[in-house]
C-alpha positions in Angstrom: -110.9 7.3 152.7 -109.1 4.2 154.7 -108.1 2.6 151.3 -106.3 6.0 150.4 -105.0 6.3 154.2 -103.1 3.1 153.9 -101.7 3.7 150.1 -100.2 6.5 151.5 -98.9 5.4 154.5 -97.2 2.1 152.6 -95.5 4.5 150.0 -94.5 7.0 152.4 -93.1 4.2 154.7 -91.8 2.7 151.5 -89.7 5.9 150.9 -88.6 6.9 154.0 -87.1 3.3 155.1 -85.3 2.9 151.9 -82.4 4.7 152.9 -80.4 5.0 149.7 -83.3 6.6 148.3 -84.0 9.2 150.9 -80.3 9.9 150.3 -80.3 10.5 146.7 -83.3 13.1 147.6 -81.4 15.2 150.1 -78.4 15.3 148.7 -79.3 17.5 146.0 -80.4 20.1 148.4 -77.2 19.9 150.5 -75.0 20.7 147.0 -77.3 23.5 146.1 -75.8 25.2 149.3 -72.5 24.3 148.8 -73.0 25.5 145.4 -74.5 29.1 146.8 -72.1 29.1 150.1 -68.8 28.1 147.9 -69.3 29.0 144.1 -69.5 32.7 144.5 -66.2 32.7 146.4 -64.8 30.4 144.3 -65.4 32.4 141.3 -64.4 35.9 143.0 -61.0 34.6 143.5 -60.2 32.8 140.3 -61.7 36.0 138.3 -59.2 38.3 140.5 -55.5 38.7 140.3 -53.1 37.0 142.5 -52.0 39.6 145.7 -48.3 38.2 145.2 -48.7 39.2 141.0 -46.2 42.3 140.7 -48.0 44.7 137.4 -45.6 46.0 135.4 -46.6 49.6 134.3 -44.8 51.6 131.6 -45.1 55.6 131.8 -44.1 57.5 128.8 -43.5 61.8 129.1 -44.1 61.2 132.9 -46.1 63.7 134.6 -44.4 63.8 137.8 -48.2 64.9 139.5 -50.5 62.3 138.4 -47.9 59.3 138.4 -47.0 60.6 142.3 -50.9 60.4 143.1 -51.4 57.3 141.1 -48.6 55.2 143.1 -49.8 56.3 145.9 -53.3 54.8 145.1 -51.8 51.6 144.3 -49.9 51.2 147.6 -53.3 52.0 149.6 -55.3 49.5 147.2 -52.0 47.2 148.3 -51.5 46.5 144.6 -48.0 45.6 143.8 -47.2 47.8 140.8 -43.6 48.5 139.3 -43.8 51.5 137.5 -41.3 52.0 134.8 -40.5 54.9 132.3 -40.1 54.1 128.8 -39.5 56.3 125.4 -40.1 53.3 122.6 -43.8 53.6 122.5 -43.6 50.6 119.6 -41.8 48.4 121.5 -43.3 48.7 124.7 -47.0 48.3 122.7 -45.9 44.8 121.5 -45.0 44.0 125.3 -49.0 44.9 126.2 -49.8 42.8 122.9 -48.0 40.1 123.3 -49.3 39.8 126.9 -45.9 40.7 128.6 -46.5 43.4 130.3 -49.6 45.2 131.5 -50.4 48.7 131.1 -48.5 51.9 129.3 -49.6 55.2 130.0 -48.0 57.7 127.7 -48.4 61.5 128.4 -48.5 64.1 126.1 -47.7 67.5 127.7 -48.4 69.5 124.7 -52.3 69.9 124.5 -54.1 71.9 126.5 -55.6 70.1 128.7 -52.8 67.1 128.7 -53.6 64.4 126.9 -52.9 60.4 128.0 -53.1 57.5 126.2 -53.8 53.9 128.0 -52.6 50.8 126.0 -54.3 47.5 127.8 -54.7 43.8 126.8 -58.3 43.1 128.2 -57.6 39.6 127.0 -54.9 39.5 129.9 -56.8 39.1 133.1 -54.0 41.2 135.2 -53.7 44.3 132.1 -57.6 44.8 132.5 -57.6 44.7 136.2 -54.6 47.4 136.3 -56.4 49.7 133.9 -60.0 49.1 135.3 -57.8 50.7 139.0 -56.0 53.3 137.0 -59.1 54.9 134.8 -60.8 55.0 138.0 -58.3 56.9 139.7 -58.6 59.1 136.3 -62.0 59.5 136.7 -61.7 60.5 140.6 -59.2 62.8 140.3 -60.9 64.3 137.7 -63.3 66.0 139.8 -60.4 68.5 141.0 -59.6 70.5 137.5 -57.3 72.9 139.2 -54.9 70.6 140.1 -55.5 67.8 137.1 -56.3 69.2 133.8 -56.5 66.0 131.5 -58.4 63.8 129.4 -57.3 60.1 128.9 -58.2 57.7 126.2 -58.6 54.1 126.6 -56.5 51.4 123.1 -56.8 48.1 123.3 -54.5 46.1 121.7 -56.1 42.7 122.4 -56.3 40.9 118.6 -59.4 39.5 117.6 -57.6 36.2 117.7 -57.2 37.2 121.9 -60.7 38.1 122.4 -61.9 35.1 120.0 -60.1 32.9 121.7 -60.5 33.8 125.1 -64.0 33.9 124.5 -64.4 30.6 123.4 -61.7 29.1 126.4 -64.6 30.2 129.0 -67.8 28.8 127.3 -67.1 26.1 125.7 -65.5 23.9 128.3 -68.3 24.4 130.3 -70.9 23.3 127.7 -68.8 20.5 126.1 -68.8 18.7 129.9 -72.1 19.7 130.4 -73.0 17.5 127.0 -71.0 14.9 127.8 -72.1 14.1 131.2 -75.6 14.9 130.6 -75.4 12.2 127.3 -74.0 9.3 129.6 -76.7 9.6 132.1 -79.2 9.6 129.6 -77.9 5.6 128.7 -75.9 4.5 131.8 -79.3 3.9 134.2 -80.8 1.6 131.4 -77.7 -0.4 131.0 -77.4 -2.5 134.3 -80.4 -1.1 136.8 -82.9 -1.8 133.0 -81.4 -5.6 133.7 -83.0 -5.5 137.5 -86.3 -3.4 136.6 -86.6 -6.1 134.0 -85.8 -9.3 135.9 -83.0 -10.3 133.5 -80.0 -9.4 135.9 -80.4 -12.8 136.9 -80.4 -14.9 133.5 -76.9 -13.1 132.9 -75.5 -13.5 136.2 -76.2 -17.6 135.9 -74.6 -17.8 132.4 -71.1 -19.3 132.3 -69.8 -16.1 131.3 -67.7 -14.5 134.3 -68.7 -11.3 135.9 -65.9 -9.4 136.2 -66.3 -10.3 132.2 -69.8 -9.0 132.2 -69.2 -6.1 133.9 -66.6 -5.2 131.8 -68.6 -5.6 128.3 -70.9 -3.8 129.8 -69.0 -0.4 130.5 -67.3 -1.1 127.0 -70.5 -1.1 125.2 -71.7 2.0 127.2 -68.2 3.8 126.2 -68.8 2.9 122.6 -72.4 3.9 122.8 -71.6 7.0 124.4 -68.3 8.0 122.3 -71.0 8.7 119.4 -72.2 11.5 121.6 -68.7 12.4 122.3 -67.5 12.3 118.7 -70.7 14.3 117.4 -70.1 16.8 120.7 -66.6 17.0 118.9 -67.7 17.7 115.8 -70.0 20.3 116.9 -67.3 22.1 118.8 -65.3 22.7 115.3 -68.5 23.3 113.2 -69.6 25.8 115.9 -66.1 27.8 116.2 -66.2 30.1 113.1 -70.0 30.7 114.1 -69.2 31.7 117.7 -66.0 34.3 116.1 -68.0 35.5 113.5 -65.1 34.0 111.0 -65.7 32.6 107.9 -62.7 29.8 108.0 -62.8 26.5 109.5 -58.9 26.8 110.2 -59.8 30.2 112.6 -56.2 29.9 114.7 -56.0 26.3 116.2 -54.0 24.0 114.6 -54.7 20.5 113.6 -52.7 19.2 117.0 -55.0 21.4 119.1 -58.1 19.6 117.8 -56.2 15.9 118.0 -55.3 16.7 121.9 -59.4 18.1 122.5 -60.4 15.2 121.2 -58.5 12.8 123.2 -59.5 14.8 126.2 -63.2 14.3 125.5 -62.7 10.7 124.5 -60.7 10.2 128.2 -63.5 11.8 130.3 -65.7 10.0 128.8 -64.5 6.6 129.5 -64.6 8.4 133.1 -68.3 9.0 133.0 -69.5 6.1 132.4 -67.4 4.9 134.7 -68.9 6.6 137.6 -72.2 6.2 136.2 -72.3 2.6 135.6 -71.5 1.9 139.4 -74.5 4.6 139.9 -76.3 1.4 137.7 -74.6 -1.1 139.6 -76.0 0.3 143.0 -79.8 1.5 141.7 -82.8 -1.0 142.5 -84.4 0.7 139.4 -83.5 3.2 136.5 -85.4 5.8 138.5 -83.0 4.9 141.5 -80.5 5.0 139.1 -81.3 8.5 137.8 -81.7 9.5 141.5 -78.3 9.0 142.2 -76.8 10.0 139.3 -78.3 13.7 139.6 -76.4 14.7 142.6 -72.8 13.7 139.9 -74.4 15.7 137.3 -74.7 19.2 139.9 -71.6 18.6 140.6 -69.7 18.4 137.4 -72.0 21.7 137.0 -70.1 23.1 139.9 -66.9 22.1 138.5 -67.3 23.5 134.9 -68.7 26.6 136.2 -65.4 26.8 138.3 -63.4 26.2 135.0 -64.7 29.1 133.2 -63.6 31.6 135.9 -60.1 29.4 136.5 -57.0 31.1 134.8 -56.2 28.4 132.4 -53.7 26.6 131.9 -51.9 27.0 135.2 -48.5 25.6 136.1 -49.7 23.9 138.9 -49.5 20.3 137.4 -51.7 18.9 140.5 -54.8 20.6 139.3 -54.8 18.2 136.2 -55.3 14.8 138.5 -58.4 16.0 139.9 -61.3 14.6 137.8 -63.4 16.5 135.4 -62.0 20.2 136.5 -58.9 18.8 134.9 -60.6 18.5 131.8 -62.1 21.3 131.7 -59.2 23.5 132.5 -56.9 21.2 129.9 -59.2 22.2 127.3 -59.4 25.8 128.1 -55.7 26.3 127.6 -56.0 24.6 124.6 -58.6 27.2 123.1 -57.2 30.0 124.9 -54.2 29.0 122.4 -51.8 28.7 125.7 -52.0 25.1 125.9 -50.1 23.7 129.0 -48.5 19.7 127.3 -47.8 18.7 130.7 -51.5 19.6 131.9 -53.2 17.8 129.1 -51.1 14.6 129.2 -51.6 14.2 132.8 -55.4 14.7 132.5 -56.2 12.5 129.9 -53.9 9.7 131.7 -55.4 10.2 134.7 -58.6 10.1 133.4 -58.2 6.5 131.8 -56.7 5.4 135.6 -59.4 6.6 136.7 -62.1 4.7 134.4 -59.6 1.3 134.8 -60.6 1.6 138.8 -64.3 2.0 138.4 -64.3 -0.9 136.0 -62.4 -2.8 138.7 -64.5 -1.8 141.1 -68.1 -2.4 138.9 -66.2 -5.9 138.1 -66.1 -6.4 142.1 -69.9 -4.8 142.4 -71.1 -7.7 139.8 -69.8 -10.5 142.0 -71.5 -9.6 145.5 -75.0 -11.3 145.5 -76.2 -8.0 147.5 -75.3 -5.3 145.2 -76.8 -7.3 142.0 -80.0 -9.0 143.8 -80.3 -5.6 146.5 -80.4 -8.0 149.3 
């Protein structure tokens, strides 16, 4: 029972001295609140409509009545609405289509009980959150038949190409970084932390070869290495595309530019991962050090592609696309949601490529200190 007493008490001292270790196990638990205490939020907003966005409502055979009550309910929700009256039903319909304008609400006085037709883009964020408000005033008002006789039904005019696409802009992001990141941290631990678990960190640092040299063969050879997962993540993203619209063609509505500039964003945050993950390496004692650290990276970029499928991609603000990984992701959902921001994706893939040049600076810098390589 002494024997086992003092086992214990060396690993346990062990752990709890090695400080970059003990880290590496609490930090996980810290980013599992932020995740709980700032995700929700997070999502919340980016799902909802701006409070400054002004709808555009069209009205069509206005019923004085209903339209008085339903302004009325849009100024006490605080909803900036400008309603309109239009006679072009056609014309107006290609507005919702097209994503132009939001809702039409068409009245037709002569069935008993009065008859209204909705037209919405539920593709459109800000048409399905105008309608969702105005069927529920519908259904309120409803309850009073002596003042509002009516019944309403609900068109769509989203496409199948909308609804594909906007499908596919808020899942596949989110897996595509998840494979990514996941497939460079399965290789990045065994590539420089391997050398010191195996004693040969030494043998390479003594060979006349510089280290800065070293250091930078080494993230090369990772990059290659992990570009076959990237490529075959690639590939799998096409193949998968008529499966996930139920579509027969490989051409489905993205052209052969759409698929060049997904694939150079994939290649460019890939050079970024294994990036980060090699100084991750650099730092470890061991590969399971090594794995330690890298699994608070990995929640993260789970918090960030998470983020990026609520996001309303692309957006104009051209700052988003310099902050790592969420640029990415929100690049490539404007690419699928076939609303693809040039600006967004050039900065993010340019910034992504600065960004692996520093970390291979900075792993070049990590290979010449004597106490990052030998853990002194």
């Amino acid at each position: 029972m002494k024997d086992i007493l003092t086992i214990i008490k060396k690993e346990l001292t062990r752990f709890f001295t090695d400080y970059r270790m003990l880290g590496a196990m609490i930090i996980p638990g810290i980013l599992i609140y932020v995740i709980y205490s700032f995700l929700g939020p997070a999502i919340n907003s980016n799902m909802s409509t701006s409070k400054d966005y002004k709808y555009q409502v069209y009205v069509i055979n206005k019923d004085e009545t209903i339209i008085s009550s339903l302004e009325e309910a849009f100024k006490v929700a605080e909803y900036n609405v400008e309603i309109l009256e239009a006679t072009d039903l056609g014309l107006i319909e290609d507005a919702v289509a097209n994503e132009n304008t939001d809702l039409i609400i068409e009245f037709n006085n002569d069935t008993t009980p009065i008859s209204i037709n909705l037209y919405y883009n539920s593709a459109r964020t800000e048409s399905q959150t105008i309608y969702s408000f105005t069927t529920g005033f519908l259904n309120s008002i409803q309850v009073d038949p002596v003042d509002y006789k009516f019944t309403y039904t609900p068109n769509d005019l989203a496409s199948e190409e909308q609804i594909s696409s906007s499908i596919i802009s808020m899942l596949l992001p989110f897996l595509i970084m998840i494979f990514l990141c996941t497939g460079v941290m399965s290789v990045a631990p065994e590539s420089i932390a391997g050398e010191k678990d195996r004693g040969t960190i030494a043998t390479l640092l003594v060979t006349p070869l510089k280290r800065t040299d070293l250091a930078i063969g080494k993230i090369i050879s990772l990059s290659i290495i992990s570009l076959v997962g990237g490529i075959s993540s690639f590939i799998g993203t096409i193949l998968s595309l008529p499966k996930l619209t139920n579509s027969g063609s490989m051409q489905l509505f993205y052209s052969a530019l759409d698929y060049v500039y997904l694939l150079l964003i994939i290649i460019s945050v890939l050079f970024f991962f294994v990036g980060i993950y090699s100084i991750c390496s650099a730092m470890a004692k061991s590969v399971k050090e090594a794995s330690a650290y890298s699994t608070p990276i990995m929640i993260l970029v789970m918090i960030v592609a998470v983020l990026s499928m609520f996001g309303n991609a692309p957006t104009d603000n051209l700052g988003i696309y310099f902050i790592p990984v969420y640029n990415s992701a929100i690049a490539m959902s404007g690419i699928l949601a076939l609303d693809i921001n040039i600006a967004g994706v050039v900065i993010s893939i340019v910034s992504n490529i600065v960004y692996s040049i520093v970390f291979a600076v900075i792993l070049g810098k990590m290979f010449n200190s004597e106490k990052v390589m030998f853990n002194k």
